[in-house]
LOMI-878047 format. One record per residue: x, y, z of N, C-alpha, C, O in turn; residue in one letter. Coordinates in steps of 0.2 Angstrom, whole numbers, plus 5000, padded with zeros to 4 digits. Example, Ala and Ser with C-alpha at 12.3 -4.5 7.8 and 13.67 -1.06 7.14 Angstrom:
REM LOMI-878047
506649725039506249785039506649845039507149835042A
506449895035506849955036506450005039506750065040S
***
This chain:
REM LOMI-878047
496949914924496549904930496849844933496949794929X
496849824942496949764942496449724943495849744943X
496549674944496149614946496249594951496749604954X
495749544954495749524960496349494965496249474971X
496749494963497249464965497849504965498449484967X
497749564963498249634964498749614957499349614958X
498449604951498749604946498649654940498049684941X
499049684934499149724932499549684927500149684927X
498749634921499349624917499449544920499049504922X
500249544919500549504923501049524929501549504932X
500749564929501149614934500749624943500249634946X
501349624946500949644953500749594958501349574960X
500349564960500349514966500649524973500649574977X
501049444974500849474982501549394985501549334986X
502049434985502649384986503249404990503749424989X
502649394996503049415002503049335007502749285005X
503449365012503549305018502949275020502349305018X
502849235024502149205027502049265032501549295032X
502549265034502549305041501849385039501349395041X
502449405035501749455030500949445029500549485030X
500849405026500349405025499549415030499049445028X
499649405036499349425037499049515039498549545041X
499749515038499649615037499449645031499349705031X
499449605027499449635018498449625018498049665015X
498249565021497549535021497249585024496849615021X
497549615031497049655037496849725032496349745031X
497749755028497749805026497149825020496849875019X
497249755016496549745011495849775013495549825012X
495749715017495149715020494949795023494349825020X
495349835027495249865029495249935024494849985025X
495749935020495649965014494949965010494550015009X
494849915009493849905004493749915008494349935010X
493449935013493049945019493150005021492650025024X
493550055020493650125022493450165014493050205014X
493850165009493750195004492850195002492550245001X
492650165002491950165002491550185009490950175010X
491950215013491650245021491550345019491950395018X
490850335019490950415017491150485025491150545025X
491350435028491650485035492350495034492650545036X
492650435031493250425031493450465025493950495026X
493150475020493050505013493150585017493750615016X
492650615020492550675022492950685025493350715022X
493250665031493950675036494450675030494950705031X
494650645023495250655021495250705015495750715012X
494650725014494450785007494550815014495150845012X
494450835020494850895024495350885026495450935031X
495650865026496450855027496650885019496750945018X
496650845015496850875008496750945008497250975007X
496050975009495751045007496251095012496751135011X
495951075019496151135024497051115027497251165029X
497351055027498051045028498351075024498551135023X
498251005018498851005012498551045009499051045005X
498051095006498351145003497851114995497951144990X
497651074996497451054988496451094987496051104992X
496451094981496751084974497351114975497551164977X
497751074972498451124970498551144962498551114957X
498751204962498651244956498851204949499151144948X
498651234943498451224938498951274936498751324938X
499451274933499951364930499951364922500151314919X
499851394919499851424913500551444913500651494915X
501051414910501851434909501751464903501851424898X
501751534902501551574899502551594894502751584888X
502951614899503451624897503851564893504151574888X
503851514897504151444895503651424888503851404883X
503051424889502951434879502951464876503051434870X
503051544876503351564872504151554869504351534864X
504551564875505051524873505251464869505751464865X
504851404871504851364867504551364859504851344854X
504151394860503751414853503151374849502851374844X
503151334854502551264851501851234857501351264858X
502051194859501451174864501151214871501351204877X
500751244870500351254876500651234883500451174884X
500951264888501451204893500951244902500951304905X
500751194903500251184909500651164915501051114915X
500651184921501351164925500851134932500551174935X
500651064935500151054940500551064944500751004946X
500651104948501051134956500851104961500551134966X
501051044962501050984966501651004973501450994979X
502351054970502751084975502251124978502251134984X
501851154975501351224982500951164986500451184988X
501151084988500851074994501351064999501951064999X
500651055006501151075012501651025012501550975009X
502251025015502950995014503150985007503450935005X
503051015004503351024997503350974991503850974988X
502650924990502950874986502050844986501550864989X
502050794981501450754981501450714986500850684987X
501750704989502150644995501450644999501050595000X
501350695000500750715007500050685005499650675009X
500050675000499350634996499150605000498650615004X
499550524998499550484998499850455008499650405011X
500150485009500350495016499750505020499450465023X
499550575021498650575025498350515023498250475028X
498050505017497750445015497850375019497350345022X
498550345020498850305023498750305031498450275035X
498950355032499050385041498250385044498150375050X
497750395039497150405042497050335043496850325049X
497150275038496950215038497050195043496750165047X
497850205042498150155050497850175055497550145060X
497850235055497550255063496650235065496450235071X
496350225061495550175058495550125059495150095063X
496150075057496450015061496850015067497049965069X
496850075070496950045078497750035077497849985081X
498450055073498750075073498950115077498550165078X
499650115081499750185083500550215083500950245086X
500650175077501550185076501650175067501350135064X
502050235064502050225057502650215055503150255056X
502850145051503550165046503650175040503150165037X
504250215037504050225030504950225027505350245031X
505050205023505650205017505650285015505250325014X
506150295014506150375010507050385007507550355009X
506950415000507550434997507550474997507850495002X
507450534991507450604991507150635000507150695001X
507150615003506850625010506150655010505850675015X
505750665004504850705006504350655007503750665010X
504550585006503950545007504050535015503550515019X
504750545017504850525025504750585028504550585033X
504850655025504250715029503750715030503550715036X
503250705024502750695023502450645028501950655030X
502850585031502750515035502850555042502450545047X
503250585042503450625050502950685051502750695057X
502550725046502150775048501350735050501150735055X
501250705044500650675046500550645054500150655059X
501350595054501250575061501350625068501050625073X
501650665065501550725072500650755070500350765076X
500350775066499850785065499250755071498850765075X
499450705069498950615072499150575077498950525079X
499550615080499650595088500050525087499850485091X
500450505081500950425082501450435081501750485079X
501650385081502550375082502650365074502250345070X
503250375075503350385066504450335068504850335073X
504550305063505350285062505150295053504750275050X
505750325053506050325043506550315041506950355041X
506650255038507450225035507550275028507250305025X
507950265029508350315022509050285023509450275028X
509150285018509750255015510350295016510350355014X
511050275020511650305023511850365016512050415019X
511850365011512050375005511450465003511550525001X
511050425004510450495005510450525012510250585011X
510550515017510450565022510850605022510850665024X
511650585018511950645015511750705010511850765011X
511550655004511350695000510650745002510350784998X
510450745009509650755008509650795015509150815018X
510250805017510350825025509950865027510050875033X
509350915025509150965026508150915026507650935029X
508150875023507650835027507550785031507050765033X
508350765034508550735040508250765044507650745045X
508450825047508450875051507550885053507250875058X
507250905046506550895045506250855049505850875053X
506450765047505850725050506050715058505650685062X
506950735061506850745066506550805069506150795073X
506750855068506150905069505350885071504950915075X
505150855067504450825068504350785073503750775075X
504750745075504850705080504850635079504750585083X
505250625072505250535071506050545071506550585070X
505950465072506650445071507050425065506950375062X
507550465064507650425055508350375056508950395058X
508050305053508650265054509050265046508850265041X
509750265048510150285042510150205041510150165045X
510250185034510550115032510850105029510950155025X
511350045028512250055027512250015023512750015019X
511749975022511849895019511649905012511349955012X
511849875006511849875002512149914998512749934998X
511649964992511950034991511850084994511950134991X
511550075000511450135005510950185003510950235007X
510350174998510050204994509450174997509350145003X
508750204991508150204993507850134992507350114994X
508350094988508150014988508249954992508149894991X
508750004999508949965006508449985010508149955014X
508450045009507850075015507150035014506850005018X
506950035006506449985007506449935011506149945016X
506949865009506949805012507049815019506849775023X
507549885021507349855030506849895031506849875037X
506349945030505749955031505349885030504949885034X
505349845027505049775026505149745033504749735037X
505949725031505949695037505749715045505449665048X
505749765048505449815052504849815052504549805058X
504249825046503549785047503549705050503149695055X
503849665047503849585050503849595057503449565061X
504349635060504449605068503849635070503649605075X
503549705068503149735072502549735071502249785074X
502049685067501349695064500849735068500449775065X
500849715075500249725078500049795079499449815078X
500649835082500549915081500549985075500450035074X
501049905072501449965066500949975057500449945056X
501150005054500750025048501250025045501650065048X
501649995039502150025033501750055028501350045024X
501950105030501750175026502250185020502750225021X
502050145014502350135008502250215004501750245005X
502950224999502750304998502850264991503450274990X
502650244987502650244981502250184977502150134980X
502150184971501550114969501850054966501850034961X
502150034973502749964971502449924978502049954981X
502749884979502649824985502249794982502149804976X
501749734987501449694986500849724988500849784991X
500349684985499549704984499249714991499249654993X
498949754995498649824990498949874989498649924987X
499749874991499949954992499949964984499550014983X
500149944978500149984972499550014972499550074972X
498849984973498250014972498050064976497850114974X
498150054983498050104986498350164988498050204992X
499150174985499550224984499250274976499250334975X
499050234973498850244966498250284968498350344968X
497650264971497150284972496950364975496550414974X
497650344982497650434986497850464982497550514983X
498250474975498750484970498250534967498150594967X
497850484965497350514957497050584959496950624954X
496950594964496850644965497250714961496950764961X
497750714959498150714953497850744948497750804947X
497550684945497450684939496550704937496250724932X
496350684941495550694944495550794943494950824942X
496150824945496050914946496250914940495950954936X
496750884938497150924931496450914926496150964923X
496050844924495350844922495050924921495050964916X
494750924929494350964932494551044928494251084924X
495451054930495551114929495551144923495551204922X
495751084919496151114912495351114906495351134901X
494851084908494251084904493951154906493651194902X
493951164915493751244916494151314910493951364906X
494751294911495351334906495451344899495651404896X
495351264896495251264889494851244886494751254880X
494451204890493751184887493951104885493551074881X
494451074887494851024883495250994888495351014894X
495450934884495950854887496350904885496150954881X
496950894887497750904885497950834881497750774883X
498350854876498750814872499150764875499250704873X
499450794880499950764884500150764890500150814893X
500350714893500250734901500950684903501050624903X
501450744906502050714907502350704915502350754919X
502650654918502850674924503550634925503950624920X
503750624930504350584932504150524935503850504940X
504550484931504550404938504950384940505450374936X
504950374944505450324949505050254952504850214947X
504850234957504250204957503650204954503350164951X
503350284955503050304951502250324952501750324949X
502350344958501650374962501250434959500650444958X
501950484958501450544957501350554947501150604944X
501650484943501450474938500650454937500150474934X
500750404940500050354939499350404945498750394945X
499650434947499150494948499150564946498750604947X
499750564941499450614935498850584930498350614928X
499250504928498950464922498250434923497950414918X
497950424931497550384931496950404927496750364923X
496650454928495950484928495850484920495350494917X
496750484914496650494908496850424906497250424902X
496850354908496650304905496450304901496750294896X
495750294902495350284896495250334889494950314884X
495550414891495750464888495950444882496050494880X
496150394876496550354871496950424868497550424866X
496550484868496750524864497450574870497750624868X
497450554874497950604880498550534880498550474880X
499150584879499850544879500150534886500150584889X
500350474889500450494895501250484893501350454888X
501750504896502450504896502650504902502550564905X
502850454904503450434911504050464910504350424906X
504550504911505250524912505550474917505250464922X
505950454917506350364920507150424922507250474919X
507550404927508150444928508750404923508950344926X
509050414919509350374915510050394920510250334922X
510450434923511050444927511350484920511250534917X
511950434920512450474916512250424909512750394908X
511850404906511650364901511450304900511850264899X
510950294899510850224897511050164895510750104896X
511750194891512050154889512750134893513250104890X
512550164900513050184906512950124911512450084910X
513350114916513050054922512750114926512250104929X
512850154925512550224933511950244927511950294924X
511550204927510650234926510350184931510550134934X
509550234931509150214934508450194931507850174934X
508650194923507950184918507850114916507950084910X
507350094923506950024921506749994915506949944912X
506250044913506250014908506350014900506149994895X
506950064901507450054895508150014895508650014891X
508049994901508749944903508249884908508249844904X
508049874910507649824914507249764913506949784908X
507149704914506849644912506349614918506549614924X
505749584917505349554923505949534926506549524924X
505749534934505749514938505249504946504749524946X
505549474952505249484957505649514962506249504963X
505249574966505749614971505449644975505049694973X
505449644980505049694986504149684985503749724985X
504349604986503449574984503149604978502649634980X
503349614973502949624968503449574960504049564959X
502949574957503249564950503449604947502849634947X
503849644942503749714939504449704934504649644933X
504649764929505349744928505749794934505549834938X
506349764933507149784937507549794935507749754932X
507849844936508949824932508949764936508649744941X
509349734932509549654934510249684931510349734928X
510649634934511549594932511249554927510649544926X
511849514925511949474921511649394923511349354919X
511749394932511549344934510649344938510349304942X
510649394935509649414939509749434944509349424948X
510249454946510349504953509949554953509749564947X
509749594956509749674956510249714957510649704961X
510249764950510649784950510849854951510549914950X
511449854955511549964958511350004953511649994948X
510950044954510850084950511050174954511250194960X
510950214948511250284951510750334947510450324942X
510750384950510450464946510550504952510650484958X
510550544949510950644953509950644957509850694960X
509650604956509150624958509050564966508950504964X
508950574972508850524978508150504976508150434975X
507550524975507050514970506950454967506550414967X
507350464964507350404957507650364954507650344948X
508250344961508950294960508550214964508850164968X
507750224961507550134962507650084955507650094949X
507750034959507949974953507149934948507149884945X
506849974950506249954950505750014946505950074946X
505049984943504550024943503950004944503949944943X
503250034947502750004948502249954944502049964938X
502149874947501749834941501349884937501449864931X
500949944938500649984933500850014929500550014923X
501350034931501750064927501950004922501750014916X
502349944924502349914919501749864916501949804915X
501349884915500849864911500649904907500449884901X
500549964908500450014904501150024899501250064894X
501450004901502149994895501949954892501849964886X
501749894894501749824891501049824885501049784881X
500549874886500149884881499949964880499449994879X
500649974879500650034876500550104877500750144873X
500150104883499450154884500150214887499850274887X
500650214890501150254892501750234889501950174888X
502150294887502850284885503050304891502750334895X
503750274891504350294895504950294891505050264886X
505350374896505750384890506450394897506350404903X
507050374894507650384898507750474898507550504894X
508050514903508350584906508850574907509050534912X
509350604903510150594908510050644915509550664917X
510650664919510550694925510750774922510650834925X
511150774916511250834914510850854909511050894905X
510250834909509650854906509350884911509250944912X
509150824915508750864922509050944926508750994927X
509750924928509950994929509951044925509951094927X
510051034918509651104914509251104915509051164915X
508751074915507951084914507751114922507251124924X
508451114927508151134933508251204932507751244932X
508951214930509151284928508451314925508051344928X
508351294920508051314914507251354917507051404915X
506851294923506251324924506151384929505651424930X
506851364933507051404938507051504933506651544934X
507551504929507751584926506951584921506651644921X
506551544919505951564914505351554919504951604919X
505251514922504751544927504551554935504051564938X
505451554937505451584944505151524949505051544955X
505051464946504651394949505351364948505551334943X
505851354955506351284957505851224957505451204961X
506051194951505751114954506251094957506751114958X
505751024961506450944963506650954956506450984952X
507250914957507850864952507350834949507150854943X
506950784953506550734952506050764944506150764938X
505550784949505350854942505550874934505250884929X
506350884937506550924931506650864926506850884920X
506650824926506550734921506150764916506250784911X
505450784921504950794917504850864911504550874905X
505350904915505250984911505950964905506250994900X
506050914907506750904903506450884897506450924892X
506050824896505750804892505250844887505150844881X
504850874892504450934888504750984884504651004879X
505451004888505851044883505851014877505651054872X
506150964875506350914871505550934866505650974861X
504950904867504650884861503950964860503850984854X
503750984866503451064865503651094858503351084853X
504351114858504451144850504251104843504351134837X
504051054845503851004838503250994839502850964835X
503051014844502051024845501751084841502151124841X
501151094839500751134836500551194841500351164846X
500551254841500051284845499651304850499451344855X
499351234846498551244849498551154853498051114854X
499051144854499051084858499351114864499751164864X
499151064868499251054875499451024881499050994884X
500151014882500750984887500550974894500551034896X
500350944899500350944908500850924909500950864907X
501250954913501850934918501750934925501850984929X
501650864927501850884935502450904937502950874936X
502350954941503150974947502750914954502250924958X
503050864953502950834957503150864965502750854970X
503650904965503950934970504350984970504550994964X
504651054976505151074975505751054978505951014981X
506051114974506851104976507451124979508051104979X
507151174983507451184992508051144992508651164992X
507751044992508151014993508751004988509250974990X
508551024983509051004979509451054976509551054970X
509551094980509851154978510851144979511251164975X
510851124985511651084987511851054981512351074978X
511551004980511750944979511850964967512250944963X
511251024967511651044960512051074959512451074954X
512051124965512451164967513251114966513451114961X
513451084970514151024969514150994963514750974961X
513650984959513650964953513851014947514050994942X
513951064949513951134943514951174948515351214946X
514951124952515651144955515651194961516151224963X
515251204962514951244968514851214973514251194974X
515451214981515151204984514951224987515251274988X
514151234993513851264996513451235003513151185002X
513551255008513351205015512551255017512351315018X
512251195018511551225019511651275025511151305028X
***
């Protein structure tokens, strides 16, 4: 849980420019003040229900356990929301606020490109302007949700500078909140920055974890054993994981993007290569260099090529209550293959972390135990890009 000062542990805070803060203050304030507004509540339980599509289903992977031969495997079909991803959650939630505050302009960071759809739909939704940085690096890999957030009517700026990824697009989304406070909202897609976006990305999230509860006691009468997802930041983790906290008896397992190894320079698994640090206003761990830089990271996944994971996240490592485990990239693209031919469900890449891992430990589970997997997202988008991966090339 944090504490009043947006800590998690010794994790989290608020270590931004002067300039910021009083954007970081309004957005607080205006946060406690709206989560506790039952209009506001009402207006985003109907956006959820009648937009995005939720509850989003509960699946019984009927084939995939047998197959495996051991754990009960639960699949939370986060892809069957609208724009294809948990992304939308947490985005309405934001979009509503800003617009409550008297916003009339959103920006947002995007890698895999669904958090910057998801930023582009709501704002066409909501009558605002929308810009979305995406890293030079990923509007390649992602080209088909370029198209998308233009289609919706925002503008997506490419960015060149550093590795061209989803942890430049952060910083110049930062920087682009400073010049522009008084209109604009940084509509953070994941539970990292400075205080209150972990909480308040966390909170739209739990939604999550709040149905798989709901669902899986209607179905089984019972907690699940274990509840698996993917992190990269780590949004639609800690809203698988929220709701079973307190659960001691439910395993929560993070999937981290390892690349080509952990024991590689091309990983993205924080916290099996990472140490404290500070970055993009928050304390958390990071790959670092040798000399406390931040360090390039890689995975076949645009998703989950951050150098970083959420103070929550690291806290929940730091006392145990959550393992994380490293995914190579040819893990995940088997486990894309894999859920793709057994149950006809393309995950994201991003995703297939998670079904990689469950592959992995299901067969040494008991029967009568019980696995949750979020599909955090589909894989439309990542159909190209495995495709070149497998020597296939293919133009959308």
């Amino acid at each position: 849980m944090t504490n009043q000062r947006g800590r998690f542990g010794i994790h989290g805070g608020q270590y931004i420019p002067e300039t910021l803060m009083n954007a970081v203050i309004e957005l607080e304030e205006a946060y406690d003040h709206y989560k506790n507004d039952p209009e506001f509540n009402r207006e985003l339980r109907e956006l959820f229900n009648e937009y995005a599509g939720r509850p989003s289903r509960l699946y019984y992977a009927e084939k995939m356990t047998k197959d495996l031969g051991g754990a009960k495997i639960y699949l939370k079909r986060e892809d069957l929301n609208h724009t294809g991803a948990h992304k939308i959650n947490n985005v309405l939630g934001q979009a509503l606020l800003a617009k409550k505050m008297g916003k009339t302009r959103l920006i947002a960071e995007t890698g895999a490109g669904q958090h910057g759809v998801a930023s582009a739909t709501a704002a066409a939704l909501l009558g605002m302007e929308c810009v979305v940085f995406m890293g030079e690096e990923d509007t390649v890999r992602q080209a088909l949700n370029v198209y998308r957030m233009r289609l919706l009517g925002t503008e997506v700026v490419p960015v060149k500078s550093g590795t061209a990824t989803l942890k430049d697009a952060v910083s110049e989304a930062m920087r682009e909140w400073t010049s522009r406070i008084s209109d604009t909202h940084y509509c953070l897609g994941s539970v990292m920055g400075p205080h209150p976006f972990p909480t308040i990305v966390r909170d739209f999230q739990a939604v999550i974890s709040k149905e798989i509860k709901e669902q899986l006691l209607d179905k089984e009468g019972r907690l699940p054993d274990a509840v698996i997802a993917c992190v990269g930041g780590g949004s639609n983790a800690i809203g698988s994981f929220y709701h079973f906290l307190e659960d001691r008896e439910v395993k929560l397992i993070g999937c981290e993007a390892a690349g080509r190894g952990i024991d590689t320079f091309e990983t993205a698994a924080t916290i099996s290569t990472g140490r404290e640090g500070i970055f993009h206003g928050m304390k958390s761990y990071f790959c670092q260099d040798q000399y406390g830089q931040i360090a390039p990271v890689y995975s076949i996944s645009a998703g989950l090529d951050y150098p970083g994971i959420g103070p929550e996240h690291a806290h929940l490592h730091d006392t145990g209550r959550a393992q994380y485990v490293p995914v190579t990239d040819e893990e995940a693209v088997c486990a894309f293959e894999y859920l793709a031919r057994t149950e006809g469900i393309i995950p994201a890449i991003e995703s297939a972390h998670a079904i990689a891992h469950a592959i992995k430990i299901a067969p040494v589970m008991n029967k009568d135990q019980i696995i949750v997997i979020t599909i955090s997202g589909r894989g439309d988008k990542d159909c190209a890009a495995i495709a070149r991966y497998r020597g296939e090339d293919i133009h959308e």
